[in-house]
C-alpha positions in Angstrom: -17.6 -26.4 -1.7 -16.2 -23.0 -2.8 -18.9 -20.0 -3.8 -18.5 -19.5 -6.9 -17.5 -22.4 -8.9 -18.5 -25.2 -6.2 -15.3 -26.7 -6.0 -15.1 -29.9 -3.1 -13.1 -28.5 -0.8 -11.1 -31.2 1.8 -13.2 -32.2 4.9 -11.1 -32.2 8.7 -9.9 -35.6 8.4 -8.2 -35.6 5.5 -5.1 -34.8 4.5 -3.0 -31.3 3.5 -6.5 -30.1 4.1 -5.0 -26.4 4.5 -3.2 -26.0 1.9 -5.8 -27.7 -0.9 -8.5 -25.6 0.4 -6.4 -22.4 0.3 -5.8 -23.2 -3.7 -8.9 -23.8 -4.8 -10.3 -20.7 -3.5 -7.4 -19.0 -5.1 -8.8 -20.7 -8.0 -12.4 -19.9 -7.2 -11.6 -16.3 -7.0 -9.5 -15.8 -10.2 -10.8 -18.2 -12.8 -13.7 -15.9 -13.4 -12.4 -12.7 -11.6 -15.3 -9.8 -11.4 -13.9 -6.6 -10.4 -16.1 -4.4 -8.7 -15.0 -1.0 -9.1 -12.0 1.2 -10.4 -8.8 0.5 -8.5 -9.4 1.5 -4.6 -6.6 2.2 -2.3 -8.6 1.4 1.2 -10.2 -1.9 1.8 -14.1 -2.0 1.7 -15.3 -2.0 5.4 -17.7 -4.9 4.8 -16.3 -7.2 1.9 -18.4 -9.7 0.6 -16.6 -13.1 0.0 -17.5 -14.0 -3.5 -15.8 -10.3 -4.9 -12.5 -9.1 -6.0 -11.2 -5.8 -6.3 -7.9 -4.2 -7.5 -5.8 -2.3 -5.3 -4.9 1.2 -5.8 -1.1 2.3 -6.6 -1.5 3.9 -2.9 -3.1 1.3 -0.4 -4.0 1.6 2.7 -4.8 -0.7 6.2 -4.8 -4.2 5.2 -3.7 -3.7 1.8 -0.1 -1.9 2.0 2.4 -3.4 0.5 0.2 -4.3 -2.4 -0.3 -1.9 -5.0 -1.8 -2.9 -8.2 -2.8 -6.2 -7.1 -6.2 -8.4 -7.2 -7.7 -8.6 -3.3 -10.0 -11.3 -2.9 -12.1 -12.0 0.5 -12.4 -15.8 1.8 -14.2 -17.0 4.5 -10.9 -17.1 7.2 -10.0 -13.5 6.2 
């Protein structure tokens, strides 16, 4: 089940499982988006899964390349 809306995700045996998964927490994530803060350019050292934040015009670490987006934390990274 994903965290916040308690989608069923796919089990091991089935199918696509990889790619299913992947959307629904997309779809978890943005359907009701909470923003933490104002617009941070480094990555919080110890993000919590269920949060999203939007990235500064100037990122850093993880996040270069991707200014201005929404950053959201799953459990695989």
């Amino acid at each position: 089940m994903t965290r916040r809306l308690a989608l069923p995700l796919l089990r091991v045996a089935q199918a696509e499982k990889v790619t299913h998964n992947g959307a629904l927490t997309l779809i978890d994530a943005l359907v009701h988006a909470a923003v933490e803060v104002r617009p941070l350019n480094d990555p919080p050292a110890d993000p919590d899964s269920k949060r999203c934040w939007l990235v500064g015009a100037v990122p850093a670490g993880d996040w270069i390349g991707q200014g201005n987006a929404i950053a959201i934390r799953t459990i695989g990274g």
